[in-house]
C-alpha positions in Angstrom: 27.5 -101.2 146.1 29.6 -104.5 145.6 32.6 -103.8 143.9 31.2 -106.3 140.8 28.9 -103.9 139.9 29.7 -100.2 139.3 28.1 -97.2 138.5 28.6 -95.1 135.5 26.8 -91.5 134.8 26.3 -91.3 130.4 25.2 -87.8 129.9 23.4 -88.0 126.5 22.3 -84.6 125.2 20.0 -84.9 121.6 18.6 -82.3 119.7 15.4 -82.0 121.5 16.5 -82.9 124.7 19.3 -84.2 127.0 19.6 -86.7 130.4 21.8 -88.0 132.4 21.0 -91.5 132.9 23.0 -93.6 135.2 23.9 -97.2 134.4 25.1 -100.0 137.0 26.9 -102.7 135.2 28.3 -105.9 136.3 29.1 -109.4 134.7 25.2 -110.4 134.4 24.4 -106.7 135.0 23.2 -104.2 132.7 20.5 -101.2 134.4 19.9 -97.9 133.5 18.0 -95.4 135.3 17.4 -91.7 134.4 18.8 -88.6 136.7 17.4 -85.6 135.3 15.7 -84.9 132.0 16.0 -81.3 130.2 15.2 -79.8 127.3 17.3 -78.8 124.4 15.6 -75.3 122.6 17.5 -73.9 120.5 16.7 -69.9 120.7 16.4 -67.5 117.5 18.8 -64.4 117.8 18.6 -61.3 115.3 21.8 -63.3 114.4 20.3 -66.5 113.9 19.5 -69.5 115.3 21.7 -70.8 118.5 22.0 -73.1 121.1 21.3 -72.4 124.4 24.6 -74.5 125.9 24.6 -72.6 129.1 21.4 -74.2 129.9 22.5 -77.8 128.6 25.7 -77.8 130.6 23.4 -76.4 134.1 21.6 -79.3 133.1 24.3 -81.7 133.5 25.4 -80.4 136.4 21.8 -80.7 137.8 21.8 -84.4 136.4 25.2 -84.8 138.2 23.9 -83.6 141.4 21.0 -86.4 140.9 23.2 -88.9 139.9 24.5 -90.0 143.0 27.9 -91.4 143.7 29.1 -92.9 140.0 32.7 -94.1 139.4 32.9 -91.9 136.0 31.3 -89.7 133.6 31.4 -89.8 129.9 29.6 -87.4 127.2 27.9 -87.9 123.9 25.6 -85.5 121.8 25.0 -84.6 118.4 26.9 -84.1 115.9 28.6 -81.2 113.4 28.0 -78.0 115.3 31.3 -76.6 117.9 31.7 -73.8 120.1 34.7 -71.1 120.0 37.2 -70.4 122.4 39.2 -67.4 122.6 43.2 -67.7 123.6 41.5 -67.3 127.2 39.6 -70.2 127.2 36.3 -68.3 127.1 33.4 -69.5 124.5 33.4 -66.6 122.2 29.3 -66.6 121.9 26.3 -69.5 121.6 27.1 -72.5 119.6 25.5 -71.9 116.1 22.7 -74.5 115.5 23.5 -76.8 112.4 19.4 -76.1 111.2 21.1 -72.3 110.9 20.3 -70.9 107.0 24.0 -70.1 107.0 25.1 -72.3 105.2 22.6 -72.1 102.2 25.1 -72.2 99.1 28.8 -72.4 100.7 29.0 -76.5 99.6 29.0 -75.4 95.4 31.8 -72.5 97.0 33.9 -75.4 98.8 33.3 -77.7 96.0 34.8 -75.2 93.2 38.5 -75.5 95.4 37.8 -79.0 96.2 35.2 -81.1 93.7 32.5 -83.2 96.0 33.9 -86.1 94.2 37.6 -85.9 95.9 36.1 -84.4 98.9 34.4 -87.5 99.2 37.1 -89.8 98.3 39.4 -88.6 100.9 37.0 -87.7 103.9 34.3 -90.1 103.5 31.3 -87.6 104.2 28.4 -87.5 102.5 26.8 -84.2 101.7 25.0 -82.6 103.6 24.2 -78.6 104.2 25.4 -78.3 107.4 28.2 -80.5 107.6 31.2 -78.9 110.1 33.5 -78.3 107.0 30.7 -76.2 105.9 29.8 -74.4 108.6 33.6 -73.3 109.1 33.4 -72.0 105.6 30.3 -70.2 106.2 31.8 -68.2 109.7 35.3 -67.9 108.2 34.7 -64.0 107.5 33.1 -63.2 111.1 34.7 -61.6 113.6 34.2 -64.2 116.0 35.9 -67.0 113.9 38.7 -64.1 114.0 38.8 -64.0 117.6 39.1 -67.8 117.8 42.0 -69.9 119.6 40.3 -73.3 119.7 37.3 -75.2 118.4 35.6 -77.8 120.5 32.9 -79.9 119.5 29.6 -79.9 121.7 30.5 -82.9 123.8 34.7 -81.7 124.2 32.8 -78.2 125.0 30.9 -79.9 127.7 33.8 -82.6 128.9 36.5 -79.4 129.1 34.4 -77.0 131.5 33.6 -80.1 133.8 37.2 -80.9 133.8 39.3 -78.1 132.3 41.0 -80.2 129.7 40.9 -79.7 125.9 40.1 -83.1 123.6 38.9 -83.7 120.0 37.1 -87.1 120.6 37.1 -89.2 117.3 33.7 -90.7 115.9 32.5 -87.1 116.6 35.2 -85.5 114.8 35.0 -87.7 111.6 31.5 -86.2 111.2 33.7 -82.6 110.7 34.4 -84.0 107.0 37.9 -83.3 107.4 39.0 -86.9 108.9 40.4 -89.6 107.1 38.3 -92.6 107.6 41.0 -95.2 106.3 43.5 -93.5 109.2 41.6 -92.3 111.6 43.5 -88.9 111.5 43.0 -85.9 110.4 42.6 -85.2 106.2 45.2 -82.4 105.9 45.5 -82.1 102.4 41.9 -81.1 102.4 42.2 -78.8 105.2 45.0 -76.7 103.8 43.7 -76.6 100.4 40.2 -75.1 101.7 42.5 -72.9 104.1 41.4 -73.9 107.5 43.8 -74.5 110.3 43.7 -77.7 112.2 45.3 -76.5 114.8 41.9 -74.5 115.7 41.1 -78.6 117.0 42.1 -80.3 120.2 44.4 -83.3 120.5 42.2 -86.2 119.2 41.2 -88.9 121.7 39.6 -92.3 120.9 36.8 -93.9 123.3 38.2 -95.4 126.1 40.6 -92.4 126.8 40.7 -91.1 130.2 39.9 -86.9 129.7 40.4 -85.8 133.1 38.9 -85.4 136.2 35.7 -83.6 137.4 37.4 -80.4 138.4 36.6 -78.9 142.5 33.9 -76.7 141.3 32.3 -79.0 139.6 32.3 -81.3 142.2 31.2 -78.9 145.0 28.5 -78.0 142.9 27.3 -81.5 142.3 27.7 -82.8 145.8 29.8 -85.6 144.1 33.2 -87.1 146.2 36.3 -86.5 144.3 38.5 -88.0 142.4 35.9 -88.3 139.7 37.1 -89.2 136.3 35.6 -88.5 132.7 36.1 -91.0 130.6 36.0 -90.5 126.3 33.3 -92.3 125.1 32.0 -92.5 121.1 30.7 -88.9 122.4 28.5 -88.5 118.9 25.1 -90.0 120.0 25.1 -92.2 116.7 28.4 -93.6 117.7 27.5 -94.5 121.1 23.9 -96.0 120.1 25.3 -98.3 117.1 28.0 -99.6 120.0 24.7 -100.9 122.1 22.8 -103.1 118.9 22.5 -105.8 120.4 23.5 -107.8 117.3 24.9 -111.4 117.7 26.9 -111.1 114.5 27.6 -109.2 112.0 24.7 -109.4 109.1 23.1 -107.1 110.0 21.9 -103.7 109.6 21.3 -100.6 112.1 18.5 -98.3 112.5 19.3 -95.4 115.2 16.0 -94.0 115.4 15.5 -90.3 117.0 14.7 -86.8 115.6 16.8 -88.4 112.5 17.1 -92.3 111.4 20.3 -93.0 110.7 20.4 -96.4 108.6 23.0 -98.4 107.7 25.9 -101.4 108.3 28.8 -101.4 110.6 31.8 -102.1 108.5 35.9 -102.9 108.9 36.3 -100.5 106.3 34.8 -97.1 104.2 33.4 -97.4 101.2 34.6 -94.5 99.4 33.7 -95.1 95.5 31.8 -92.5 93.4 28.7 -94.9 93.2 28.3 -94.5 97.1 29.3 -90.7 97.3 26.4 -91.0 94.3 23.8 -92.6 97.2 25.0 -90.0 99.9 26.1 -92.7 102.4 28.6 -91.6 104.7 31.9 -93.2 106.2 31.6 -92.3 109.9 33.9 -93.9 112.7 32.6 -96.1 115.3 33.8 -97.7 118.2 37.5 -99.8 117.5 37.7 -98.1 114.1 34.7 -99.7 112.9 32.9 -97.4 110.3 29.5 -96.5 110.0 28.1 -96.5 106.8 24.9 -94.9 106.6 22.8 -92.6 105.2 21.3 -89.8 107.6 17.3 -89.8 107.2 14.7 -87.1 108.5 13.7 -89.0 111.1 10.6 -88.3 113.5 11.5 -85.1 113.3 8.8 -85.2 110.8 6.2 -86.1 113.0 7.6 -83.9 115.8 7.2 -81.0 113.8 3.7 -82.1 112.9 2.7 -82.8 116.5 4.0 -79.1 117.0 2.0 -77.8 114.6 -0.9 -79.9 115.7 -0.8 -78.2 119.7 0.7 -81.1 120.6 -2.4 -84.1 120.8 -2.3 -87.3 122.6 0.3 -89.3 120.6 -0.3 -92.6 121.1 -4.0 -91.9 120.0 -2.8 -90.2 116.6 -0.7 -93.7 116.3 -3.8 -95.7 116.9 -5.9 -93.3 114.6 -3.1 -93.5 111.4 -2.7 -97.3 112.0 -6.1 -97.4 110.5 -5.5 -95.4 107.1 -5.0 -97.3 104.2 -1.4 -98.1 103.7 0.6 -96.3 101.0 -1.7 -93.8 100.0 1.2 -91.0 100.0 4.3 -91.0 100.4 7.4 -88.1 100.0 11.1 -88.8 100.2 12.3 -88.4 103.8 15.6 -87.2 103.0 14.5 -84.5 101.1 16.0 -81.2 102.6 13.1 -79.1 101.8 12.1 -80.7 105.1 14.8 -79.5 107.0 13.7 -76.4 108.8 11.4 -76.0 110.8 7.6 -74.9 110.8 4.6 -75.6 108.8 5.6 -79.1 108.7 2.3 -80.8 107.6 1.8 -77.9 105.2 4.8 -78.9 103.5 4.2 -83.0 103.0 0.8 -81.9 101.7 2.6 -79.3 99.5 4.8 -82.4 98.4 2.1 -85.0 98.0 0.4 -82.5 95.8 3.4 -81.8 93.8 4.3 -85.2 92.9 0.2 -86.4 91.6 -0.7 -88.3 94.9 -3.4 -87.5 97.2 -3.0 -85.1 99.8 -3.3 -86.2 103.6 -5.6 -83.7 105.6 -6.3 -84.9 108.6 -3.6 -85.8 111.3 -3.9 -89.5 111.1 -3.2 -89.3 107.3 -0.5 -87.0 107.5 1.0 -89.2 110.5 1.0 -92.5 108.6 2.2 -90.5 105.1 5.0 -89.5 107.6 5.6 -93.0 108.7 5.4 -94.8 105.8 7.7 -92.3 104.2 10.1 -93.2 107.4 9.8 -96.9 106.3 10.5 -96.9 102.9 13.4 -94.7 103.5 14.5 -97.3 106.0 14.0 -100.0 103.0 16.2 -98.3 100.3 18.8 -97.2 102.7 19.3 -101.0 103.9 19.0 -102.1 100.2 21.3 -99.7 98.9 24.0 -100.5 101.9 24.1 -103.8 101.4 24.8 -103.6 97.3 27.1 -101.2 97.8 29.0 -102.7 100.6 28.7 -105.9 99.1 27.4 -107.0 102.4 24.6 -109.0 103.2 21.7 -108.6 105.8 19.6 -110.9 107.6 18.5 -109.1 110.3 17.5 -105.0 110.7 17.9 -104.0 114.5 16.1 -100.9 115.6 17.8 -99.0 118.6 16.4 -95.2 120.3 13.6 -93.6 120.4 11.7 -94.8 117.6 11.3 -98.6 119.2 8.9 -97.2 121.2 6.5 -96.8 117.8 5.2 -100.2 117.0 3.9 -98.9 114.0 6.9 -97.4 112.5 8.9 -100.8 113.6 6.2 -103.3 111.5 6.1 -101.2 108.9 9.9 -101.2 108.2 10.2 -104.8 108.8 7.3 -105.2 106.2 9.2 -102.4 103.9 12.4 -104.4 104.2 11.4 -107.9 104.3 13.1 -108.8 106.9 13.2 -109.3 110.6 13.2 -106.0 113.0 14.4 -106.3 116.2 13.5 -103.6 118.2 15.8 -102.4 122.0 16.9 -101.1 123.4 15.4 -97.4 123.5 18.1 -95.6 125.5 20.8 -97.0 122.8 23.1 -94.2 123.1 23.2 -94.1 127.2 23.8 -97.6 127.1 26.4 -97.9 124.8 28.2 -94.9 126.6 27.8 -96.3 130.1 29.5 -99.3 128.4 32.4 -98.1 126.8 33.6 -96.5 130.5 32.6 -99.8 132.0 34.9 -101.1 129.4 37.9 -98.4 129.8 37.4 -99.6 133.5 37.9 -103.4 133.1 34.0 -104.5 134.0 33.1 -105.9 130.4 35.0 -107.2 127.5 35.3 -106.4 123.7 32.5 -105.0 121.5 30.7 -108.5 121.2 30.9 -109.2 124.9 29.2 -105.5 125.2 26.7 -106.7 122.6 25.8 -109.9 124.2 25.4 -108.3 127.7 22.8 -105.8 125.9 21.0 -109.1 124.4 21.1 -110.7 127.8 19.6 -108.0 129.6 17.9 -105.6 127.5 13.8 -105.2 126.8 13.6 -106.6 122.9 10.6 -106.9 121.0 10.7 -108.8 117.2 8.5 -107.9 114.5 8.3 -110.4 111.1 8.0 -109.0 107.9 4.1 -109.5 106.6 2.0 -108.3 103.9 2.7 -107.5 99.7 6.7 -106.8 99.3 5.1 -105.6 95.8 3.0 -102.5 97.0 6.4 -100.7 98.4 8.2 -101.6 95.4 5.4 -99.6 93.8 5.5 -96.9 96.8 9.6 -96.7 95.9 9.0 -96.2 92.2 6.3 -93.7 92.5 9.8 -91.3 94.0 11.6 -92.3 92.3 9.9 -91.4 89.0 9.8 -87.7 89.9 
């Protein structure tokens, strides 16, 4: 391989599933191919639900093995949910899954020590059920959490067996919702009025940080020639995706499409007033203390669940078949948590559609195009509501993961938003991982270098806005009269 062009492994674990996907990069060079594919099932214990991270990290080490000979390896994954560690080192139990009913009325317990309204205005977070802070409220009483030297986050979980060494990594952390996002450091006075010791956390590291190197097992295992570094990327997925829009300036707003849409703007600083806590945006950190501000969707999860439900039928037929229902019919608010857990998913939209006086889709093409015209008008009030309170205006929407490979879903939020989608790349969060250790390494420049490499070499498709911007101001109002 000439030394121009190098080869970086981005394993990228989501909630469904995880890869390893190996990039090469150079100055006009930007490829990606995939190792190994696994899935991510979470399993249901008498305990409750858990993840299975023994089989996600034999996964990595199978997509390792496949990899080849890279020059690093960084990790990024979801976000929220940690594994223990006892003073040993050893995980004390399966990672709790962040869908877990655990957490079912600990935020009004958190909230009578701490009011939502100056949690908000010193972490940034917006609420939501499962949020880390939560979580470590809910498991405070167990015996496990008693047992517990360190907590590491699913990626540092991951990054400290292949390596041995202990990191927090930052844009993962500030989704804990006990970072400050004006310092990019930890919120104490939250943590020690809510009692919970910081010093459970790693070290913080920032993308670009070198976190070790692939320890002997790890590469006898993998076949891999030593020294092999890991290098800290934006290890949550979001983080890593928004760093790969390929944006050539900065009006413009972000759709990281997956099992959730996260919308929103990439920002210099958080927006942390009571109107925006009001709209549940969030203050997340990106890549060089950017901030993400954005408002976590249900995604396709919707439509996952349906296909679930459904035995799993040909999916690009249902597409074809919902394309041809009448627009609008139905729709139900996509952030709504009733949709969180799992099961029964169409059930449940029909459930709401009755509720609310609209007619009730009953075949899978009407549920299917209730779910993504649900998805787009979501997409359209998150933009809207971004840009007024950002004060930040948007020309352009760019669609990145796996939801650019629904045409539907992408013309329908361009014709929800009135503007311009442009859709690419799909692997977002691989790419912008492989990037940042291409960048730690000296092979591509700052963030807009990264970004015009992407627009150089990346698949995009455009979609223009068409149709009455009138019926989805009707669709809007119809939710948000209930």
């Amino acid at each position: 391989m000439s030394a121009a062009v190098r080869a970086y492994a981005a394993v990228d674990l989501g909630a469904s599933s995880g890869r390893v996907m190996v990039g090469r990069v150079g100055h006009d060079t930007l490829e990606l191919r995939e190792a190994h594919r696994f899935g991510n099932r979470p399993v249901r214990l008498p305990e409750g639900l858990r993840w299975d991270v023994l089989a996600l990290y034999a996964g990595v080490l199978e997509g390792l093995r496949a990899a080849g000979r890279v020059d690093s390896v960084g990790i990024d994954s979801w976000a929220v949910d940690y594994g223990l560690l006892d003073a040993d080192g050893a995980l004390l139990g399966n990672p709790v899954h962040y869908r877990d009913p655990r957490t079912e009325g600990v935020a009004e317990k958190v909230w009578a020590t701490v009011p939502a309204a100056e949690l908000y205005a010193a972490t940034g977070v917006q609420y939501a059920p499962f949020n880390t802070l939560y979580q470590l409220a809910a498991a405070r009483s167990t015996d496990q959490f008693a047992h517990a030297a360190r907590l590491l986050l699913i990626p540092d979980l991951l990054a400290y067996w292949l390596t041995g060494q202990q990191g927090t990594e930052l844009t993962n952390a500030s989704t804990t919702q006990l970072v400050d996002p004006r310092t990019g450091t930890w919120a104490h006075a939250v943590a020690d009025r809510l009692g919970i010791d910081l010093g459970l956390f790693a070290p913080l590291r920032r993308p670009g940080d070198p976190a070790g190197l692939l320890r002997a097992e790890v590469l006898e295992e993998t076949g891999l020639t030593g020294p092999v570094p890991l290098t800290t990327v934006a290890s949550h997925d979001t983080a890593s995706a928004v760093a790969a829009v390929p944006a050539g300036g900065e009006r413009f707003a972000y759709i990281c499409t997956g099992t959730w849409s996260l919308a929103g703007l990439e920002l210099t600083a958080p927006v942390l007033t009571e109107q925006s806590r009001a709209a549940n945006f969030t203050n997340e950190l990106g890549l060089d203390g950017t901030v993400r501000y954005l408002r976590n969707i249900m995604g396709l999860w919707l439509l996952q669940e349906s296909v679930r439900a459904w035995g799993d039928p040909d999916l690009g037929g249902l597409l074809r078949d919902a394309a041809e229902v009448p627009a609008l019919r139905s729709v139900v608010d996509a952030g709504d948590a009733a949709f969180l857990a799992p099961g029964r998913m169409p059930d449940r939209i029909a459930e709401a559609c009755r509720a609310s006086g609209q007619p009730v889709p009953r075949t899978p093409a009407e549920v299917t195009r209730c779910i993504l015209d649900s998805l787009a008008l979501a997409h359209r009030r998150a933009v809207a509501d971004a840009e007024r309170l950002a004060d930040h205006p948007v020309d352009v929407v760019h669609i990145v993961g796996g939801g650019t490979r629904n045409a539907l879903l992408c013309q329908l939020t361009a014709d929800a938003c009135g503007l311009p989608v442009v859709a690419g790349p799909t692997e977002a969060a691989a790419l912008g991982n492989v990037l940042v250790q291409a960048r730690a390494h000296g092979l591509v420049g700052d963030r807009a270098a990264m970004r015009a490499l992407l627009a150089r070499t990346q698949p995009l498709t455009r979609y223009e806005p068409r149709g009455d911007a009138a019926r989805w101001r009707e669709a809007e109002a119809r939710l948000t009269a209930r």
